[in-house]
OpenMM code with the backbone's topology and positions (N, CA, C; nanometers):
from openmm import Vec3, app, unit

residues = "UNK UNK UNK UNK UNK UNK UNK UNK UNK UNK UNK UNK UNK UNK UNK UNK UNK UNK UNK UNK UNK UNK UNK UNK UNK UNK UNK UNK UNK UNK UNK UNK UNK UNK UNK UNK UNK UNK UNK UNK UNK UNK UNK UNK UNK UNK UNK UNK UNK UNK UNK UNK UNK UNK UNK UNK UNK UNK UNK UNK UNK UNK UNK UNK UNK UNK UNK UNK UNK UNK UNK UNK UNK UNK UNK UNK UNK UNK UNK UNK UNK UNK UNK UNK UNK UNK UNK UNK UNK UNK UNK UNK UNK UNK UNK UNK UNK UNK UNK UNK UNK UNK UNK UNK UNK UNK UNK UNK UNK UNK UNK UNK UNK UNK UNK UNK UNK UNK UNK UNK UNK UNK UNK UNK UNK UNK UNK UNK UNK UNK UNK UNK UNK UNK UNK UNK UNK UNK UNK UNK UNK UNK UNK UNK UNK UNK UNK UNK UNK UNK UNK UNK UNK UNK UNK UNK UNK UNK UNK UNK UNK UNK UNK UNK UNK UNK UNK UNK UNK UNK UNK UNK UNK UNK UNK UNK UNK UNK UNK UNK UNK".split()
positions = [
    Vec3(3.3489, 11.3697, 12.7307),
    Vec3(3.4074, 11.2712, 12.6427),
    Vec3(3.4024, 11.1363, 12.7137),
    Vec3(3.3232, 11.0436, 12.6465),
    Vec3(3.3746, 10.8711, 12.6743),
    Vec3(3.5027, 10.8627, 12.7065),
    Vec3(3.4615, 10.7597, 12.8021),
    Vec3(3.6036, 10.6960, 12.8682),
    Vec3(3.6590, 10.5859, 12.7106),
    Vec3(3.5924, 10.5669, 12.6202),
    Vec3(3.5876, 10.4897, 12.4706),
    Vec3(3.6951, 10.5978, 12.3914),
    Vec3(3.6661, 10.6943, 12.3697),
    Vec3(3.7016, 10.7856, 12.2886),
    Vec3(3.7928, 10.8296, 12.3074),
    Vec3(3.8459, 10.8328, 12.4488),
    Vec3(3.9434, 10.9183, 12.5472),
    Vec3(4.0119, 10.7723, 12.4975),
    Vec3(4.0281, 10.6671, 12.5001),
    Vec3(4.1332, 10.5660, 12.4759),
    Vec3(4.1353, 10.5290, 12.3562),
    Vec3(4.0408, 10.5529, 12.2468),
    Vec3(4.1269, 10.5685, 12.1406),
    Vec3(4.1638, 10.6719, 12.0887),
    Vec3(4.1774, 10.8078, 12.1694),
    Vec3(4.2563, 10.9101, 12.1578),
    Vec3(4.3934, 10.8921, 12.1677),
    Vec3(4.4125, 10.8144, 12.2496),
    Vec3(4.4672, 10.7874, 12.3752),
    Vec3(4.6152, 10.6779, 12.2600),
    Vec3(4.5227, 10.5990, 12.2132),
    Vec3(4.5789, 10.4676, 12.1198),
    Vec3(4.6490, 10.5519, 12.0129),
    Vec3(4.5782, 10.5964, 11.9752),
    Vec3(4.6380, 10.7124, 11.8244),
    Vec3(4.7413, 10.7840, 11.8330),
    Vec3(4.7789, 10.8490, 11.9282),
    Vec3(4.8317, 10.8962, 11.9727),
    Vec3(5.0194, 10.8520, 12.0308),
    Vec3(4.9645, 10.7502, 12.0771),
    Vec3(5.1044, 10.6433, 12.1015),
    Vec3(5.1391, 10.6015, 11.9642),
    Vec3(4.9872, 10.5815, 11.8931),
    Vec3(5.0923, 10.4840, 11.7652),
    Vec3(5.1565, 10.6113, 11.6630),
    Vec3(5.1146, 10.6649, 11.6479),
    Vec3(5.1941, 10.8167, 11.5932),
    Vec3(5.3485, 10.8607, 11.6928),
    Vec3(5.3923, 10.8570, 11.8253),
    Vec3(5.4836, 10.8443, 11.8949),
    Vec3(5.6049, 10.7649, 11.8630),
    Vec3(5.4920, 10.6143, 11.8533),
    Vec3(5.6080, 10.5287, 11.8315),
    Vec3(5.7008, 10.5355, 11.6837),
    Vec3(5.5480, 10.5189, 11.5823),
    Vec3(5.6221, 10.5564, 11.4403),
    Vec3(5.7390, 10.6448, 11.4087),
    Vec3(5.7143, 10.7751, 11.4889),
    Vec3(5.7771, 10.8835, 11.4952),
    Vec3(5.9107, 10.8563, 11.5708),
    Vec3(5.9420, 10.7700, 11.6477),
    Vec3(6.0463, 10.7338, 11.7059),
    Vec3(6.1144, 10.6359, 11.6140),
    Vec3(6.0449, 10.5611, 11.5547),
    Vec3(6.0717, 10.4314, 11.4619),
    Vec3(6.1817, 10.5012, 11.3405),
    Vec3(6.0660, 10.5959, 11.3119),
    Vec3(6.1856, 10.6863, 11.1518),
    Vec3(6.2628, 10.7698, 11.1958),
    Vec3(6.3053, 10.7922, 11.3428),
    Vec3(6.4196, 10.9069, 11.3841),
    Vec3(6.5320, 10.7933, 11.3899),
    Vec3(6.5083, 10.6507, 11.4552),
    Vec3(6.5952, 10.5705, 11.4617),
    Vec3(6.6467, 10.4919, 11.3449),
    Vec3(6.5730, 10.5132, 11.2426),
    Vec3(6.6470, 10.4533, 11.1037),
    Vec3(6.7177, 10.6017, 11.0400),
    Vec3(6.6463, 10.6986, 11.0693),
    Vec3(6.7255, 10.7713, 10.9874),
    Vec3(6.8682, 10.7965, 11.0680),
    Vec3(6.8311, 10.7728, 11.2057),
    Vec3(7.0090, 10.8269, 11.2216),
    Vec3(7.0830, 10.6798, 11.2211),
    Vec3(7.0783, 10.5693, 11.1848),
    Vec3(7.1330, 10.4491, 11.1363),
    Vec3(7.1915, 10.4832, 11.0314),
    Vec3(7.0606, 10.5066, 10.9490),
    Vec3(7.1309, 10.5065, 10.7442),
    Vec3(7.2330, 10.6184, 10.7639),
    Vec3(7.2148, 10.7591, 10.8181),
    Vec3(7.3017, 10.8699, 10.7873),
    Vec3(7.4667, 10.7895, 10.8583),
    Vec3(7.4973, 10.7983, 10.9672),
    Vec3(7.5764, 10.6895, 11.0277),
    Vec3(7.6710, 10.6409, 10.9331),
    Vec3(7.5832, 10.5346, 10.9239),
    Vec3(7.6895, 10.4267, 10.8892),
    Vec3(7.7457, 10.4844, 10.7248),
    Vec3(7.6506, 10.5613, 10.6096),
    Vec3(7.6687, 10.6333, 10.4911),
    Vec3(7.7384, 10.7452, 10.4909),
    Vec3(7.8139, 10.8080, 10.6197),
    Vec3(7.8519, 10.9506, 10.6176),
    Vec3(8.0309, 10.8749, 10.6187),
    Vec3(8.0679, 10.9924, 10.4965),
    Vec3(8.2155, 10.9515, 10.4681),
    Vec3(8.3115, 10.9876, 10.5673),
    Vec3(8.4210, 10.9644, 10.5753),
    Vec3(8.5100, 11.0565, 10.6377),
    Vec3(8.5453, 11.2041, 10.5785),
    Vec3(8.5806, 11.2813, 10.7300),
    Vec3(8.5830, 11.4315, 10.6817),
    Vec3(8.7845, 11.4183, 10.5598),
    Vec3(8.8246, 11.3531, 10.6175),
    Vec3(8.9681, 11.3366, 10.6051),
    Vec3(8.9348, 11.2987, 10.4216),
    Vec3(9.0407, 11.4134, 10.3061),
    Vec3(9.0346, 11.4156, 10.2002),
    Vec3(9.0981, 11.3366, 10.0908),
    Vec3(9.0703, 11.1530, 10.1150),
    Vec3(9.1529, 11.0883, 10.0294),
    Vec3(9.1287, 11.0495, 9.9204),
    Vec3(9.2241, 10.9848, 9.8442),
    Vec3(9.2157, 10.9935, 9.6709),
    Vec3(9.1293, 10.8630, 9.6894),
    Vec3(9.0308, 10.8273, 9.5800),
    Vec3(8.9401, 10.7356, 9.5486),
    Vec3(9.0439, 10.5705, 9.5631),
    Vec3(8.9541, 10.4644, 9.6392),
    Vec3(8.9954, 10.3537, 9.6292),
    Vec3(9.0505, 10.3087, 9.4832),
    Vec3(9.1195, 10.2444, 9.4385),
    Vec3(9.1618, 10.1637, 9.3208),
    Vec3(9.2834, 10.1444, 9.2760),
    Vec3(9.4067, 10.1896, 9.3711),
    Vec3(9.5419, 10.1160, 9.3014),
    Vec3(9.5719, 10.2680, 9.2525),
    Vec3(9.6993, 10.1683, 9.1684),
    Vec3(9.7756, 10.3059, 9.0595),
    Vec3(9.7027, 10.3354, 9.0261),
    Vec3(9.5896, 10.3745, 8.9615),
    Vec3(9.5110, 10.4231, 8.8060),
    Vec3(9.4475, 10.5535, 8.9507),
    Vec3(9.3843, 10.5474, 9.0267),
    Vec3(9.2967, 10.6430, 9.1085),
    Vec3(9.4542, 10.7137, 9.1948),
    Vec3(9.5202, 10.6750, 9.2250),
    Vec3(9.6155, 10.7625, 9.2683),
    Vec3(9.7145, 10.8097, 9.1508),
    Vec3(9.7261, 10.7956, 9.0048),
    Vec3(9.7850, 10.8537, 8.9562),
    Vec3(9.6972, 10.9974, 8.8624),
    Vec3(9.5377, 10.9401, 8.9171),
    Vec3(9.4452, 11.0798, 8.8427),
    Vec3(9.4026, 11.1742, 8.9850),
    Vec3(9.4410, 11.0799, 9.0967),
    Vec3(9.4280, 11.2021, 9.2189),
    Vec3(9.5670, 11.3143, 9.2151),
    Vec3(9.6800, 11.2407, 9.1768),
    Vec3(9.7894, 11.3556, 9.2038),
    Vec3(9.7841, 11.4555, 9.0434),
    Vec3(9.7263, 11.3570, 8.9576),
    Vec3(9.7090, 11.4461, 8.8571),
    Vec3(9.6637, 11.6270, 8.8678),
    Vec3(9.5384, 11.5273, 8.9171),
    Vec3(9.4022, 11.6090, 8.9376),
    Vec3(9.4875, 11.7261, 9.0514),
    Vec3(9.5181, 11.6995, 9.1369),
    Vec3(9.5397, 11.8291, 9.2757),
    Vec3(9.6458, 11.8948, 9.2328),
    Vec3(9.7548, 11.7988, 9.1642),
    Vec3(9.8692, 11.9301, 9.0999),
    Vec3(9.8789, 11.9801, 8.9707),
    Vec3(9.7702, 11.9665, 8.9342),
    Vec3(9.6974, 12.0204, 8.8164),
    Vec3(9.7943, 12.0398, 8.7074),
    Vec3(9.8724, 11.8702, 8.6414),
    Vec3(9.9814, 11.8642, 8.5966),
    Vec3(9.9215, 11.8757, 8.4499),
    Vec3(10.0351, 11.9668, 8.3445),
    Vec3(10.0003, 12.0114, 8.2132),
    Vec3(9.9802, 11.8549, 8.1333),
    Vec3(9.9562, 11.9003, 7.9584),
    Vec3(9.9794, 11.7510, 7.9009),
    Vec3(10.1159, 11.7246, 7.8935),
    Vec3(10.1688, 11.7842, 7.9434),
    Vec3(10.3357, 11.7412, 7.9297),
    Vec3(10.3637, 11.6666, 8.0281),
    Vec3(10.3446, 11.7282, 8.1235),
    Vec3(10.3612, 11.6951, 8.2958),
    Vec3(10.2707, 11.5133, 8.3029),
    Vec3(10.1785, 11.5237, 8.2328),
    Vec3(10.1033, 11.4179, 8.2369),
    Vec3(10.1550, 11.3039, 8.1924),
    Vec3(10.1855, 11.2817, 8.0663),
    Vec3(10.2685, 11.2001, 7.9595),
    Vec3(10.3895, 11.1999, 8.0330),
    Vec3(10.5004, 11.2809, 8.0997),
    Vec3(10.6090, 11.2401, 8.1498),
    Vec3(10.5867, 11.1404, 8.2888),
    Vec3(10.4133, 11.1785, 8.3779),
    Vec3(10.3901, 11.1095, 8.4690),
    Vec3(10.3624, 11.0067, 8.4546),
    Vec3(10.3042, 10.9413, 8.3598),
    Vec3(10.2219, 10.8257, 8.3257),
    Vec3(10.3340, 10.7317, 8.2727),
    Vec3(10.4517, 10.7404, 8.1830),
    Vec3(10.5623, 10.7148, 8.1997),
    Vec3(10.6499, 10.6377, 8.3134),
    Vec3(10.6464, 10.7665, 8.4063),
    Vec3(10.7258, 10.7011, 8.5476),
    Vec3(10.6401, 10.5948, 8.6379),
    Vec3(10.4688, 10.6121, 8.5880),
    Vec3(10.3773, 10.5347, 8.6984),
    Vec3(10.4066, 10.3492, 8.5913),
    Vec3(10.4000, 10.3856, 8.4442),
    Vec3(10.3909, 10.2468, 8.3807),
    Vec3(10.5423, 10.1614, 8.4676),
    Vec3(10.6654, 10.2738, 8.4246),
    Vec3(10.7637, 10.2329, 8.5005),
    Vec3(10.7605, 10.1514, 8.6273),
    Vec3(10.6956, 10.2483, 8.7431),
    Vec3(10.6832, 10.1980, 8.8753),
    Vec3(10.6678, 10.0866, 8.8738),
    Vec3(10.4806, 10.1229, 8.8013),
    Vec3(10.3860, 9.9220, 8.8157),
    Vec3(10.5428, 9.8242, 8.7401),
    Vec3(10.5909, 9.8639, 8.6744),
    Vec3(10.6410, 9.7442, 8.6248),
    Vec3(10.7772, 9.6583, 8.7548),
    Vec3(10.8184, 9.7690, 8.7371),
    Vec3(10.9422, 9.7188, 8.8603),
    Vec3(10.8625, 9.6801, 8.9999),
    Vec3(10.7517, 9.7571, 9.0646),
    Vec3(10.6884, 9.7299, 9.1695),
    Vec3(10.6344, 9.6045, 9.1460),
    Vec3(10.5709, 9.5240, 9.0756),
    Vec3(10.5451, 9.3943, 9.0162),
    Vec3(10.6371, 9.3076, 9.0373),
    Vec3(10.7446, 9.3217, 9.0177),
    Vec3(10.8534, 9.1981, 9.0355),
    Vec3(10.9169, 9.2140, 9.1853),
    Vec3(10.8901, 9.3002, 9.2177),
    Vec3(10.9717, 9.3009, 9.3748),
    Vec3(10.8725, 9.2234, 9.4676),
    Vec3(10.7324, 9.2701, 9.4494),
    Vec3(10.6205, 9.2324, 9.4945),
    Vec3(10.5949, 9.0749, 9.5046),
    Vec3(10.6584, 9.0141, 9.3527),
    Vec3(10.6612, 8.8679, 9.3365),
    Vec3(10.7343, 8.8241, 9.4005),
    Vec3(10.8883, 8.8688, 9.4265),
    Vec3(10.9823, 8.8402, 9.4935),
    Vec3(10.9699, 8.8236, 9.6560),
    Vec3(10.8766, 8.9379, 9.6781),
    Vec3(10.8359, 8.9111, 9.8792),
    Vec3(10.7278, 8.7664, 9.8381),
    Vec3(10.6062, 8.8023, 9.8274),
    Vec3(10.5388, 8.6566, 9.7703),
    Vec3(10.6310, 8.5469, 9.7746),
    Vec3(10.7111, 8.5279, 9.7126),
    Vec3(10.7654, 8.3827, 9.6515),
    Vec3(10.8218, 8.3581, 9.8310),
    Vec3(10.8631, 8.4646, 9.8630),
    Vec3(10.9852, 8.4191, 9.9946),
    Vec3(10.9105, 8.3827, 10.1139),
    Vec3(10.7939, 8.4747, 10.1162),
    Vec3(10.7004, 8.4281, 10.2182),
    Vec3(10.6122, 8.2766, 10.1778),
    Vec3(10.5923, 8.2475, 10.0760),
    Vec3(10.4851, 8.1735, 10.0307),
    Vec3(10.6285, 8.0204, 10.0605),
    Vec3(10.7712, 8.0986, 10.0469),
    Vec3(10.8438, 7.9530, 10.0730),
    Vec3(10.8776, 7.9642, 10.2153),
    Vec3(10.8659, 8.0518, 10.3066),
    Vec3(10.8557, 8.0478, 10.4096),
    Vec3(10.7520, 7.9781, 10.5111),
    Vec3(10.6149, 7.9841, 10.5017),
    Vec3(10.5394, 7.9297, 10.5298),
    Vec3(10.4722, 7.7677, 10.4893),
    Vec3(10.5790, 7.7274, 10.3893),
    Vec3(10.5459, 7.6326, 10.3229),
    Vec3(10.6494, 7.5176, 10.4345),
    Vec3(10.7276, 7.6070, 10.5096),
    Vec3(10.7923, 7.4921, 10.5961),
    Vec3(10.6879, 7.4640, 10.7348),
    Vec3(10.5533, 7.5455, 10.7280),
    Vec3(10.5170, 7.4635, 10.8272),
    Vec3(10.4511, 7.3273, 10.8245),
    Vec3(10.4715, 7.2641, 10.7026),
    Vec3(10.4648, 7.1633, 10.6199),
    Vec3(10.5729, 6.9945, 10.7446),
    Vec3(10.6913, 7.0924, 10.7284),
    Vec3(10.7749, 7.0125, 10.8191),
    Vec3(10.7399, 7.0166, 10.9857),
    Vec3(10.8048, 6.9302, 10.9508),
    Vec3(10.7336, 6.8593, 11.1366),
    Vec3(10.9038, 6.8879, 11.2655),
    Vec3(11.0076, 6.8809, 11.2035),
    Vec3(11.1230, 6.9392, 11.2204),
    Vec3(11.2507, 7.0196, 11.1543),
    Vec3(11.2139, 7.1800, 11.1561),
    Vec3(11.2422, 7.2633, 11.0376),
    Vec3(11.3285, 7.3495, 11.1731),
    Vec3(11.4507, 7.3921, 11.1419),
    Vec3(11.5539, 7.4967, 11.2312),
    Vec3(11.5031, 7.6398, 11.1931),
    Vec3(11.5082, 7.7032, 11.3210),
    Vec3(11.4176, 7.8285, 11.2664),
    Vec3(11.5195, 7.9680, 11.1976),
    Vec3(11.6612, 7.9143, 11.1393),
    Vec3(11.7226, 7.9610, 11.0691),
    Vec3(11.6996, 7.9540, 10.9620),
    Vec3(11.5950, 7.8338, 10.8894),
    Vec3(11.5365, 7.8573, 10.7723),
    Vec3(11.3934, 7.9843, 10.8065),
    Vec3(11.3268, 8.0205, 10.8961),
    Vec3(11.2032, 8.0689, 10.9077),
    Vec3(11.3043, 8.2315, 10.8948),
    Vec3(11.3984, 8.2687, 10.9532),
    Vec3(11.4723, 8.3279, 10.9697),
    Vec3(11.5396, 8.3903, 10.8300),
    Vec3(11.5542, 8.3380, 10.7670),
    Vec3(11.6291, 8.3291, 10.6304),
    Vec3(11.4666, 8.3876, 10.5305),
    Vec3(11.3919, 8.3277, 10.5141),
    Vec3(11.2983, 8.3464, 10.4364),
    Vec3(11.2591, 8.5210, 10.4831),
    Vec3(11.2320, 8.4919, 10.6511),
    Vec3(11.1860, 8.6516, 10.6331),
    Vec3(11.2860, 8.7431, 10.6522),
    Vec3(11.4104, 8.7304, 10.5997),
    Vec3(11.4569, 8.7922, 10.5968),
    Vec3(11.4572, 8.8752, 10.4550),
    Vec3(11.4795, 8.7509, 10.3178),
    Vec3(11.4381, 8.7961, 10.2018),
    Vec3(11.2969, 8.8403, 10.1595),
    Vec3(11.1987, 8.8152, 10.2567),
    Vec3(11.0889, 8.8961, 10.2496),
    Vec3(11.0968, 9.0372, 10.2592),
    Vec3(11.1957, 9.0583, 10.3704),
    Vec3(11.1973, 9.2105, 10.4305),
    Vec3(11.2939, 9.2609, 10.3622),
    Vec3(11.4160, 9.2282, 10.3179),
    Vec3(11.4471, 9.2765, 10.2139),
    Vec3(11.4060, 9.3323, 10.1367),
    Vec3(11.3205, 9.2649, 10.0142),
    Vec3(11.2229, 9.2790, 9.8794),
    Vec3(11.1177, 9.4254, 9.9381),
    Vec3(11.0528, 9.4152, 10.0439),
    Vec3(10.9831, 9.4909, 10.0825),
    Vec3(11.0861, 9.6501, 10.0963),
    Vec3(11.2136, 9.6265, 10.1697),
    Vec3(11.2624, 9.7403, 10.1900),
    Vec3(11.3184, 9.7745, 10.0364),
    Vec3(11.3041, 9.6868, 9.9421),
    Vec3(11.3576, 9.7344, 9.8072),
    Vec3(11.2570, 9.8200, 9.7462),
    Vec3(11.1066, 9.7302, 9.8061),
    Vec3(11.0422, 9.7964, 9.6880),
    Vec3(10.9912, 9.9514, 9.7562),
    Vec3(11.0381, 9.9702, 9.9055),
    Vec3(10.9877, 10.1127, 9.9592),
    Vec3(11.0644, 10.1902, 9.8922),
    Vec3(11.1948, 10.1756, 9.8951),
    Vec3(11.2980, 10.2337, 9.8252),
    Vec3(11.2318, 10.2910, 9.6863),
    Vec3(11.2146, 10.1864, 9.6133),
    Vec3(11.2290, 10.2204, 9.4635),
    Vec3(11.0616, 10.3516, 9.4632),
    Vec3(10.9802, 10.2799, 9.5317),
    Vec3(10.8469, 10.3263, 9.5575),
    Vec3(10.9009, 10.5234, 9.6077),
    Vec3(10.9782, 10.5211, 9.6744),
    Vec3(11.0633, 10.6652, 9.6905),
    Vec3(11.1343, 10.7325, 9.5963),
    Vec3(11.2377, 10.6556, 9.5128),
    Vec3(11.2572, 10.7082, 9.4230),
    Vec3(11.1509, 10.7766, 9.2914),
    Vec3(11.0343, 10.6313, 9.2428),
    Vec3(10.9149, 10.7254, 9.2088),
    Vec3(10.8839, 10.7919, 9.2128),
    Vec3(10.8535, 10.8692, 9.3415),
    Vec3(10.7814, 10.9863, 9.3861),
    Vec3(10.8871, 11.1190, 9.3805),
    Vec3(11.0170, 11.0503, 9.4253),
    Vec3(11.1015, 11.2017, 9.4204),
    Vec3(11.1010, 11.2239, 9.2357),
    Vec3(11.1162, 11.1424, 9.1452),
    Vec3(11.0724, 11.2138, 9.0091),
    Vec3(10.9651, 11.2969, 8.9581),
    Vec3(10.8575, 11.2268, 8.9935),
    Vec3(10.7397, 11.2709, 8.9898),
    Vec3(10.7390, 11.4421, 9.0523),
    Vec3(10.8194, 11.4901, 9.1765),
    Vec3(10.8174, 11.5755, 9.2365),
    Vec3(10.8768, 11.6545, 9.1276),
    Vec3(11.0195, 11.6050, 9.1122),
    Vec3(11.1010, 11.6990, 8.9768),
    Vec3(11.0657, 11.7213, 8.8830),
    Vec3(10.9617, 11.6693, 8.8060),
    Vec3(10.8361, 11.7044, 8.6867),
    Vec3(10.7820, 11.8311, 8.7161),
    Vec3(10.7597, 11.8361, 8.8420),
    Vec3(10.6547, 11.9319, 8.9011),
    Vec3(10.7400, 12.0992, 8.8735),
    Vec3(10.6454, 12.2170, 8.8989),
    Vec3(10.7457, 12.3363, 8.8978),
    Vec3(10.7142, 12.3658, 9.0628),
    Vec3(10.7720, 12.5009, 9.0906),
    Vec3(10.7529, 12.5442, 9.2444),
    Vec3(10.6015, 12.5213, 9.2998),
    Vec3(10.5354, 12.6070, 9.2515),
    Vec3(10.3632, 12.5586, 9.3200),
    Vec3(10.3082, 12.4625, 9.3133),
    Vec3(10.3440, 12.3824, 9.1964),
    Vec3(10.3351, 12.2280, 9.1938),
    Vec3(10.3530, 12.1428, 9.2778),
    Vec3(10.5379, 12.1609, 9.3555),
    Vec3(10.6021, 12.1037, 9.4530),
    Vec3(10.5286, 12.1151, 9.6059),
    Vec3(10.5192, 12.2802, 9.6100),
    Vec3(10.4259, 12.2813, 9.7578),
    Vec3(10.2770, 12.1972, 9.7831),
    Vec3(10.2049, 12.1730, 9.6460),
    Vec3(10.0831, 12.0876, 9.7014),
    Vec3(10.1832, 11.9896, 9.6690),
    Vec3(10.2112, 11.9170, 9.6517),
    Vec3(10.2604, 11.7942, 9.6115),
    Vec3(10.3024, 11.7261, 9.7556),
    Vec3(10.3751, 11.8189, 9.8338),
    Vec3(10.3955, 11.8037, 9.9654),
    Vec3(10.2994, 11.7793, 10.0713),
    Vec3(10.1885, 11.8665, 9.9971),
    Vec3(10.1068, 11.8520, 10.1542),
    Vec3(9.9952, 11.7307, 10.0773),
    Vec3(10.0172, 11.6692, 9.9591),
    Vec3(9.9166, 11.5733, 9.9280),
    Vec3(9.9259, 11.4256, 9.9382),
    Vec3(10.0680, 11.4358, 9.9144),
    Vec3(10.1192, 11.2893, 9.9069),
    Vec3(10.1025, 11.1822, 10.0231),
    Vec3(10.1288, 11.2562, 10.1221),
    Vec3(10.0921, 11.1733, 10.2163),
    Vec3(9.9377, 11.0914, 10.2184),
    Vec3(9.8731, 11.1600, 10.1732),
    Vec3(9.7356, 11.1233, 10.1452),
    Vec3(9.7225, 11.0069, 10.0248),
    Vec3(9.7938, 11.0427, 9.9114),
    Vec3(9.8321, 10.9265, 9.8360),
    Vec3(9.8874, 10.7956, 9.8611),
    Vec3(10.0085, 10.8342, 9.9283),
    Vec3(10.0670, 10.6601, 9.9666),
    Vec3(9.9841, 10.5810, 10.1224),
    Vec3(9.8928, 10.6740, 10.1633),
    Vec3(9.8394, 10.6150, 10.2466),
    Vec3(9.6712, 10.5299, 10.1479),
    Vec3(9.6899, 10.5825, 10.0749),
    Vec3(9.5094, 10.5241, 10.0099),
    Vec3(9.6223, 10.4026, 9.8889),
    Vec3(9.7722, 10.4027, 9.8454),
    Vec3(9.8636, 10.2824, 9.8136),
    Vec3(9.8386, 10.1830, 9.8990),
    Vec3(9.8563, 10.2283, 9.9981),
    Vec3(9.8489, 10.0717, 10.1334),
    Vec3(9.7672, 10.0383, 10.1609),
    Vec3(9.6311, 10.0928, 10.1276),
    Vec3(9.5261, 10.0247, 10.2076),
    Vec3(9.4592, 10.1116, 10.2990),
    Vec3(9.3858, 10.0982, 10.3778),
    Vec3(9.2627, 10.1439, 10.4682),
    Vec3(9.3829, 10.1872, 10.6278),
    Vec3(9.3487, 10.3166, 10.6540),
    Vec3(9.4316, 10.2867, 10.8189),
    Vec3(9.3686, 10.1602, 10.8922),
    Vec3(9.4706, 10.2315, 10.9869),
    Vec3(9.4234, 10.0564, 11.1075),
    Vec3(9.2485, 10.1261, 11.1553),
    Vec3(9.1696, 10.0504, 11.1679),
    Vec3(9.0319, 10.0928, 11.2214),
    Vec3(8.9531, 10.1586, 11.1029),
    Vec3(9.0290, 10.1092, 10.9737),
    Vec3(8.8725, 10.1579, 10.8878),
    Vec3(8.8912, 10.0632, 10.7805),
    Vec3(8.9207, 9.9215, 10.7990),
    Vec3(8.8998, 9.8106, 10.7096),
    Vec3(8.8158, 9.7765, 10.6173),
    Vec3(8.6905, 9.8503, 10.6835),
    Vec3(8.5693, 9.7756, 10.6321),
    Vec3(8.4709, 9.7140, 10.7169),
    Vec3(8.3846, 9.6655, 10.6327),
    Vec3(8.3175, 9.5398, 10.7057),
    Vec3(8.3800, 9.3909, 10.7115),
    Vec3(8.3690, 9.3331, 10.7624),
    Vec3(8.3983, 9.1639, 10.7860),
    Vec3(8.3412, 9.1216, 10.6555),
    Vec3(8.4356, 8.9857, 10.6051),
    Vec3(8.4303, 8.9432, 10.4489),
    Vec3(8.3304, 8.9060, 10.5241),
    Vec3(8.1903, 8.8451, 10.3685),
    Vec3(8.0972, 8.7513, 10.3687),
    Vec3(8.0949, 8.6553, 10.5182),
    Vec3(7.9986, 8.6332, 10.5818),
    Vec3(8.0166, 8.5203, 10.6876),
    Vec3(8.0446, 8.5242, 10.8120),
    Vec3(8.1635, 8.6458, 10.8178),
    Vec3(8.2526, 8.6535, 10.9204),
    Vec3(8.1641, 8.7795, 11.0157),
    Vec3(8.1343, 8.7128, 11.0897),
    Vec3(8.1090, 8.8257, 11.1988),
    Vec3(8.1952, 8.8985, 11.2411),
    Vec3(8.2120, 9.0164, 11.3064),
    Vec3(8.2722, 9.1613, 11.3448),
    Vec3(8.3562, 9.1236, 11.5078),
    Vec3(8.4186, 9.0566, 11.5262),
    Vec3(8.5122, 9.0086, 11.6736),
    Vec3(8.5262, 8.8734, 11.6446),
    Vec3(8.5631, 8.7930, 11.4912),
    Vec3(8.5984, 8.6304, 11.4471),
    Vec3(8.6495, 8.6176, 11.4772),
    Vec3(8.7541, 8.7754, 11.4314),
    Vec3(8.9175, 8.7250, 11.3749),
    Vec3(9.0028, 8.7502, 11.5044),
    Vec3(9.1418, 8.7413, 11.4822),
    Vec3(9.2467, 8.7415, 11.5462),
    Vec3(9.1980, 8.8832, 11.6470),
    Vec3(9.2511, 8.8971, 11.7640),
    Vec3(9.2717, 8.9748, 11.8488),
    Vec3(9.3395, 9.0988, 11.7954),
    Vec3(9.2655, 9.2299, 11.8153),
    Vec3(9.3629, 9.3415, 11.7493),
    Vec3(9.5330, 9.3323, 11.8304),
    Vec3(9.6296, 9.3933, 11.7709),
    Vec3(9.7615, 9.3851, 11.8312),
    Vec3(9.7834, 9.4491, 11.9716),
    Vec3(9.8661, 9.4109, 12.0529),
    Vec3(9.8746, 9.4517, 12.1744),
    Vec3(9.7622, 9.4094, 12.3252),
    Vec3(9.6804, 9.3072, 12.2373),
    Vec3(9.5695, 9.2339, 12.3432),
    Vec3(9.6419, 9.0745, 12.3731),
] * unit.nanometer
topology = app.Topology()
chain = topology.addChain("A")
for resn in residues:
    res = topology.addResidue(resn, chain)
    for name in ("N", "CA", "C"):
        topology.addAtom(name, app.Element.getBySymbol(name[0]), res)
């Protein structure tokens, strides 16, 4: 064999290598970053996806349903005004950094009725759920127990460390320092 032939044996050979390295490294990218968590939570979207996830797992009758949908219109409604109520206190809280000499018994005062409103609306947000439970019959109650937690955690939002991506723009280490740095 040519020393010709032997190197573009030779050439072919690498470029088939590399390719072959090229699509092992995208495919384990796409799988990656596309593979869900193993952990079983109710679909992103507010009340409406957590009131058809607890539906759905405690496999509540049309009775059970109509009495639930009831207590959830309830909730949103009262949860709405408490919600406005932290808003308003924070939004007048922060509005004193406006002042150039403000006593921090007003900063004090505001979050205090912030934390208030908030501890009202955990409250009421508890009472919700203990009805919802009393709808339920015995086998009902036992998943209900081991699900909920899964529910009011997909209420709040994402745990700490699975936010997302960075809004539009923002690169991934912009923002503020995680807590405790």
């Amino acid at each position: 064999m040519s020393n010709v032939t032997h190197n573009r044996w030779f050439t072919i050979v690498i470029l088939l290598l590399l390719t072959a390295n090229i699509a092992t490294l995208a495919l384990l990218w796409t799988t990656r970053t596309n593979k869900q968590p193993s952990v079983h939570f109710p679909p992103p979207g507010g009340g409406r996806a957590v009131f058809e996830f607890l539906t759905n797992e405690l496999q509540l009758d049309s009775s059970q349903q109509i009495a639930y949908a009831q207590l959830r219109d309830e909730h949103q409604a009262g949860a709405r005004r408490l919600q406005e109520n932290i808003r308003q206190a924070k939004d007048a809280m922060f509005a004193l950094l406006k002042q150039a000499n403000m006593a921090d018994s007003l900063v004090s005062v505001y979050s205090h009725q912030a934390a208030e409103a908030q501890q009202e609306l955990d409250a009421f947000t508890f009472r919700h759920f203990q009805k919802l439970r009393a709808i339920c019959n015995k086998e009902q109650q036992e998943k209900f127990d081991k699900v909920i937690q899964d529910a009011l955690h997909q209420m709040g939002g994402p745990p700490p460390g699975r936010q997302g991506p960075p809004p539009p723009g923002m690169r991934p280490g912009d923002g503020p320092p995680p807590p405790g740095n």
